[in-house]
Every structure is written in C-alpha cells, then in structure tokens.
FIPA-66967 format. One record per atom (N, C-alpha, C): atom name; residue number from 1; residue in one letter; z negated, y, x negated. Coordinates in steps of 0.1 Angstrom, whole numbers, plus 5000, padded with zeros to 4 digits. Each point is the difference from the previous one (the first is absolute). Example, Ala and Ser with C-alpha at 12.3 -4.5 7.8 and 13.67 -1.06 7.14 Angstrom:
BEGIN
N 1 A 4922 4943 4868
CA 1 A 5000 5012 5009
C 1 A 5000 5012 4991
N 2 S 5007 5011 5004
CA 2 S 5000 5011 4991
C 2 S 4992 5011 5008
//
This chain:
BEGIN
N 1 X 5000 4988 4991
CA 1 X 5000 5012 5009
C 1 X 5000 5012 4991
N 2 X 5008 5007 5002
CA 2 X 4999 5012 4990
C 2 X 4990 5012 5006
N 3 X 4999 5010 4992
CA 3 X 4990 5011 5006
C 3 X 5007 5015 5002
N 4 X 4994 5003 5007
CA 4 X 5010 5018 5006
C 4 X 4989 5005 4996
N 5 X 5000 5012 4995
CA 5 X 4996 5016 4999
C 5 X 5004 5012 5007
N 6 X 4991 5004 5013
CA 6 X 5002 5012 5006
C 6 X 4993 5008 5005
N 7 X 5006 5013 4996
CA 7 X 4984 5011 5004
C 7 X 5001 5005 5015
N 8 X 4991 4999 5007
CA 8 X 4996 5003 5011
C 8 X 4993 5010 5005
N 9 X 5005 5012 5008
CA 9 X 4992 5010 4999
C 9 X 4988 4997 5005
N 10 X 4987 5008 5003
CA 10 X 4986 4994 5000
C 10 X 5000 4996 5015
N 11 X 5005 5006 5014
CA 11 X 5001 4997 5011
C 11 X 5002 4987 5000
N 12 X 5014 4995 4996
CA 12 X 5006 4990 4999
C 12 X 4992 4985 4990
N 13 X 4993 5010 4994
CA 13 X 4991 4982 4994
C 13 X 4989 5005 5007
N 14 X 4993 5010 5006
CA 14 X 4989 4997 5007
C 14 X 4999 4990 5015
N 15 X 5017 5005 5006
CA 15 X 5002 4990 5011
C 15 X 5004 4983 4995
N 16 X 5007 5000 4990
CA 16 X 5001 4986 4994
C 16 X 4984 4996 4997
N 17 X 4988 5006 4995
CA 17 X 4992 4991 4995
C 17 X 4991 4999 5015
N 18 X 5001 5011 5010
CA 18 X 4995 4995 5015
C 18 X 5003 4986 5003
N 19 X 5015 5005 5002
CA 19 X 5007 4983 5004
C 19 X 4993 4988 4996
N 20 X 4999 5001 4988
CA 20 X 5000 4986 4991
C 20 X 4985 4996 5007
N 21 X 4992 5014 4999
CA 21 X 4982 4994 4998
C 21 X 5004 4992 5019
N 22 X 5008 5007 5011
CA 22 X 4998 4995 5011
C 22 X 5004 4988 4998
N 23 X 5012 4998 4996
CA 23 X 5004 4982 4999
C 23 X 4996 4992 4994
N 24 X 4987 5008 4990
CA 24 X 4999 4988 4992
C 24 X 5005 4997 4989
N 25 X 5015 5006 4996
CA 25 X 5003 4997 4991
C 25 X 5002 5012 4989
N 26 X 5012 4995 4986
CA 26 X 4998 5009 4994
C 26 X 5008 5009 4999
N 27 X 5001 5011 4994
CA 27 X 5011 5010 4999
C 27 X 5012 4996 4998
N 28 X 5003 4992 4994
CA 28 X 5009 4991 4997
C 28 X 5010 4997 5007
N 29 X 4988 4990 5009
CA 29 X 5008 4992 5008
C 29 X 5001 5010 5014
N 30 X 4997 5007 5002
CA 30 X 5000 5008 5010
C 30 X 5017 5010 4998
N 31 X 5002 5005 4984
CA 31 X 5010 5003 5000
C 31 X 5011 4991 4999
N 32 X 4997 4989 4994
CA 32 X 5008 4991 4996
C 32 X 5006 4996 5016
N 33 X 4991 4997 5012
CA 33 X 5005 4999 5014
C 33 X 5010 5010 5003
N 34 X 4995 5016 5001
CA 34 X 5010 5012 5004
C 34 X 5011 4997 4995
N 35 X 5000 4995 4984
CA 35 X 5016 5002 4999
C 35 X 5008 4992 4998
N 36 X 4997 4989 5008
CA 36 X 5007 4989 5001
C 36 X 5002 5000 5020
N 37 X 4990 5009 5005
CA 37 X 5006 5003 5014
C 37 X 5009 5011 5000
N 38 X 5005 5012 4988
CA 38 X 5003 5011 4999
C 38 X 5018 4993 5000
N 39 X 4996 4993 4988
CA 39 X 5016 4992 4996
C 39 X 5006 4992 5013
N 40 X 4990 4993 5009
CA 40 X 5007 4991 5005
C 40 X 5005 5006 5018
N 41 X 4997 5011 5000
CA 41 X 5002 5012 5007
C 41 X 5013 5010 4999
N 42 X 5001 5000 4986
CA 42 X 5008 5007 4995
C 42 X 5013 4993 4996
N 43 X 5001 4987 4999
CA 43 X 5008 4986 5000
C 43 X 5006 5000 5016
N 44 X 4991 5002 5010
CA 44 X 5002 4998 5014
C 44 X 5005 5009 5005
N 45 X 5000 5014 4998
CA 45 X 5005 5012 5001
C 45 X 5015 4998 5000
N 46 X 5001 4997 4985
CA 46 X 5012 5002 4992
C 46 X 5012 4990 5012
N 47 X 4993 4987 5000
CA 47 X 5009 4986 5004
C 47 X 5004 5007 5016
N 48 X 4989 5006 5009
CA 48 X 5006 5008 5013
C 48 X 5009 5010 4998
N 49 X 5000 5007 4990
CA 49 X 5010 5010 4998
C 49 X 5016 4996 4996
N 50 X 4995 4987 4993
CA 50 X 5012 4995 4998
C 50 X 5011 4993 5010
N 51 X 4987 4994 5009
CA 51 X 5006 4992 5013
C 51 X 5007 5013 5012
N 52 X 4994 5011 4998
CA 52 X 5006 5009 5010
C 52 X 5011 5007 4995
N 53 X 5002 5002 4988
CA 53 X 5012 5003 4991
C 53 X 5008 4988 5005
N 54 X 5001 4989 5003
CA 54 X 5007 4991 4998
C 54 X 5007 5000 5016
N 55 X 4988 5000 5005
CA 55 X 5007 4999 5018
C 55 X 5004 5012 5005
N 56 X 4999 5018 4992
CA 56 X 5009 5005 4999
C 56 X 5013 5002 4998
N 57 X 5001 4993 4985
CA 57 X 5015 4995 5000
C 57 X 5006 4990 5007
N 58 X 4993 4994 5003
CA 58 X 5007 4987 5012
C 58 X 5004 5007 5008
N 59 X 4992 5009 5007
CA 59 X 4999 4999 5014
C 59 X 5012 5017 5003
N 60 X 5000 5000 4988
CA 60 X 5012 5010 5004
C 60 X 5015 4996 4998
N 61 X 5002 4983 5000
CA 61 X 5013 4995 4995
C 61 X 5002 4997 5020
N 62 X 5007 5001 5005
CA 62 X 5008 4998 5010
C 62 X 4994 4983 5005
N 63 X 5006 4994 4991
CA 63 X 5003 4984 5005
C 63 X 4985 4997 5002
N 64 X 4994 5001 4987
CA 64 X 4983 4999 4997
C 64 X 4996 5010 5014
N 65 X 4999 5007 5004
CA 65 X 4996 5008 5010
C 65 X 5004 4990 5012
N 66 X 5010 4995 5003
CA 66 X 5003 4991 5015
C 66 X 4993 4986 4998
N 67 X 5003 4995 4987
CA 67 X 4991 4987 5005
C 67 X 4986 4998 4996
N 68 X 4994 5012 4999
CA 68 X 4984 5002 4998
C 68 X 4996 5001 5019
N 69 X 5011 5007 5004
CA 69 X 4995 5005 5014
C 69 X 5008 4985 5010
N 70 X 5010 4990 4992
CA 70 X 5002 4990 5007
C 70 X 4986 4984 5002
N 71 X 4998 5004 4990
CA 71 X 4983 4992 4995
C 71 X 4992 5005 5007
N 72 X 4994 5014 4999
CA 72 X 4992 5003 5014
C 72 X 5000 4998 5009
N 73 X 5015 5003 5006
CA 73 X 5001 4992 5015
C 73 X 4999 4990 5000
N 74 X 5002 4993 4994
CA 74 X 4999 4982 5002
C 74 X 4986 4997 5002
N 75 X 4992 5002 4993
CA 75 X 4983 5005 4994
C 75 X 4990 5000 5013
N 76 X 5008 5008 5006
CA 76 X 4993 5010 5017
C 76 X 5008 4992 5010
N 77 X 5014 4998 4999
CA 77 X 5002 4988 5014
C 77 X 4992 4984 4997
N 78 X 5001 4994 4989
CA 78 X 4991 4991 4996
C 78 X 4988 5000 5007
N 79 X 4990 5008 4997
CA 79 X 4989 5003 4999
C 79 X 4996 5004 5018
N 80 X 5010 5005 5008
CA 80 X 4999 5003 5012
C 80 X 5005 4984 5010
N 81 X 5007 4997 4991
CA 81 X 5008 4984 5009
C 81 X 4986 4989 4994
N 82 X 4991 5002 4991
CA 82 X 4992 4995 4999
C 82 X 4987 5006 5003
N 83 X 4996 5009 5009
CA 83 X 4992 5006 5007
C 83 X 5003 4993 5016
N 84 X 5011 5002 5002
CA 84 X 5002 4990 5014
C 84 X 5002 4989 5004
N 85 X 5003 4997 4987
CA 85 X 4998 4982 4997
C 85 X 4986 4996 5008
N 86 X 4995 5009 4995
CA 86 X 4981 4996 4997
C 86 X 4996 5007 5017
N 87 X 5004 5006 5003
CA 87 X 4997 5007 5015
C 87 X 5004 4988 5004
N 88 X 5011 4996 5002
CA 88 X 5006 4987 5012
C 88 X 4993 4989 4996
N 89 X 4993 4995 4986
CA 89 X 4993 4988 4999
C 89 X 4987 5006 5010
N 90 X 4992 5009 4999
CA 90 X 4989 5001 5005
C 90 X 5003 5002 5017
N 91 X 5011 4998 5002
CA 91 X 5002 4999 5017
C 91 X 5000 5020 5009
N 92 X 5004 5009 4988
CA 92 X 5004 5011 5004
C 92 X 5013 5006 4996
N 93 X 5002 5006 5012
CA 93 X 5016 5003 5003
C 93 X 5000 5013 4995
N 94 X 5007 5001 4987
CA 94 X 5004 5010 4990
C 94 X 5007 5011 5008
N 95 X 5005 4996 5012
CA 95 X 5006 5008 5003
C 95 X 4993 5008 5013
N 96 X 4989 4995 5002
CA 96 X 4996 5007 5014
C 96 X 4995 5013 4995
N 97 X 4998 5005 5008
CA 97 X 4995 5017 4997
C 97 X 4988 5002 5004
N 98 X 4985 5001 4988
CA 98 X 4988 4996 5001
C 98 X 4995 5014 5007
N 99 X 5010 5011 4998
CA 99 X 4992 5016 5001
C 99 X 5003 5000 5012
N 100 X 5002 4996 5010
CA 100 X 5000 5002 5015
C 100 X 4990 5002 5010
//
C-alpha cells in the first residue's frame, strides 16, 4: 500500500478527525473511505454522461429514432395484451366500463 501526503486546512482535518473519533475509526481509513466514494462517483458521473452522449447521437439518426419508437410500441401493446390476458383469466371483462 503506498502512502499519500496532504495538507488539509484546519476546518477540514478538524471535521475528518470528528468523523473518525464517531466511527470509530482512523483518519485514515475515514479518508481512505471518501476517496474511494469520491472516485467511484466520479467514475459514475463520467459512464452517464457518456451514455447520454451516446443516445444523443443515436437518437438523432432517423432510422435509430423509428425503431427505438418501434420497440416501445411493441413494449406497451405487449404489456397491455398482457394486462388483459390476466383481466379475462381472473373472470373480468376488460372491456366493461367500471366508471359508470
């Protein structure tokens, strides 16, 4: 394990050495946690930005734009012909009009 060197203004290691005494642990590992949630944050950031970059360019190509919206449809009539599937198994008529 290698070792890091960093000065901390005094606010900033007086709230790190709070932390630590509440957890229990040490300064250390207290920082050693932040910045491995800092990175893995900042890793996750990055990968969404990249994914919305991506479906930007997709989604501004024509063809990619029709069969994204031909998949949805399929998705939602599916999903609806298997909602009434399940109405007529349970012995109700999908079609009657309940708001009356």
């Amino acid at each position: 394990m290698s070792a890091l060197s960093l000065r901390l203004p005094d606010d900033i290691d007086l709230r790190l050495e709070q932390e630590a005494v509440v957890e229990g642990r040490s300064r250390s590992e207290v920082a050693r946690a932040a910045i491995v949630e800092y990175l893995e944050r900042r890793e996750k950031e990055r990968f969404m930005a990249e994914m919305v970059e991506e479906a930007r360019r997709a989604y501004s190509n024509p063809a990619i734009r029709r069969e994204a919206r031909e998949i949805a449809d399929d998705v939602v009539d599916d999903g609806l012909d298997a909602i009434i599937a399940d109405e007529r198994t349970a012995g109700i008529d999908p079609d009657e009009k309940w708001w009356r």
